[in-house]
N, C-alpha and C positions, 0 to 999 in steps of 0.2 A: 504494500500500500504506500502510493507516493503522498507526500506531507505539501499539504499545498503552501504556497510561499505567502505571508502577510502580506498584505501592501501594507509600504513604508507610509509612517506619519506623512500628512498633508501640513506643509509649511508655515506655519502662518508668524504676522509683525504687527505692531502696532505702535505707532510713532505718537510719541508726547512732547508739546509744547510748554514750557514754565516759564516765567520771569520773575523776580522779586515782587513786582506791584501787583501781581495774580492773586487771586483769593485761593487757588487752588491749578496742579497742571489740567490741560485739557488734551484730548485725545486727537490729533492733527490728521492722522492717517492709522487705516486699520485693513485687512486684506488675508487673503491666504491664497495658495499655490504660486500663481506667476502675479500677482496682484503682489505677494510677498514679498518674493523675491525683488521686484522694482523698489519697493520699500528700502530695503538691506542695499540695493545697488543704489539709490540717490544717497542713503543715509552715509555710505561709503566714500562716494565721490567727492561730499561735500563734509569729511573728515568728523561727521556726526560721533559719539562715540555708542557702542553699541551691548547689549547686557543682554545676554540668553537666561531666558527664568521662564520656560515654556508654564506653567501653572498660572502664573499673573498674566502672560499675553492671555491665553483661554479666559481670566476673569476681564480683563482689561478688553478684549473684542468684541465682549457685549455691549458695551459703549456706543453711545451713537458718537459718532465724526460732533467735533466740537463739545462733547458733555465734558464736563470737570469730574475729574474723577471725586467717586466719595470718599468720607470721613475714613472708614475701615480699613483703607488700601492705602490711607498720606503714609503710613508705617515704612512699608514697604517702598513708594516711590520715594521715598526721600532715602533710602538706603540707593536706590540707584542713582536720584539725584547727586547723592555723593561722589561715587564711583566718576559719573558724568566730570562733576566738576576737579575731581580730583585729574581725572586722567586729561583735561583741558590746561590745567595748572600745569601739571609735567610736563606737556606738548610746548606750551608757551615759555616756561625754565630751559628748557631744554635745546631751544631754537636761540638764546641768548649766547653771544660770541663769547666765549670763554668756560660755556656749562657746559661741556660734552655728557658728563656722567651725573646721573640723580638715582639716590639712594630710594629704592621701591618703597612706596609708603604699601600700608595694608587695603586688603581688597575687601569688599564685600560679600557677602556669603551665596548674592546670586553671580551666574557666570553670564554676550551681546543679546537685548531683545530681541528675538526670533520668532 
């Protein structure tokens, strides 16, 4: 008896917008399979940085396009917020004439939205 092969997980991304003056992030872009993938390639080109936590995309994709995300989930986006701004900080130290090397600050417990 041959073992039928799973299909592989379907792709999915969801891109969030934040600023200081925000009450809360909002959900900018959300998508799966090649809707995804476009997501991951703009987010790439345009040196976005990126956090795999496929559980929060899944709650995060029921979002409508432009919703604030709720109360329940700031926990959680603010650990990527972090992450975000941390690895913006390096990016920027690092481009400075004279910093070749910066010592690895700590990461967060999630790994690029996906």
């Amino acid at each position: 008896m041959k073992e039928e092969a799973k299909p592989s997980a379907v792709r999915k991304a969801v891109a969030l917008r934040y600023t200081p003056d925000m009450e809360a992030p909002v959900v900018t872009a959300k998508g799966q399979g090649r809707i995804a993938e476009k997501i991951i390639q703009l987010a790439k080109a345009n040196n976005v940085p990126l956090q795999e936590d496929p559980s929060l995309v899944e709650v995060l994709s029921k979002l409508d396009l432009d919703q604030q995300i709720p109360p329940d989930l700031y926990q959680l986006v603010a650990e990527i917020l972090t992450f975000v701004y941390r690895t913006d900080r390096r990016a920027r130290l690092s481009a400075l004439p004279g910093n070749g090397g910066m010592r690895d600050e700590p990461k967060t417990a999630h790994g690029p939205i996906r």
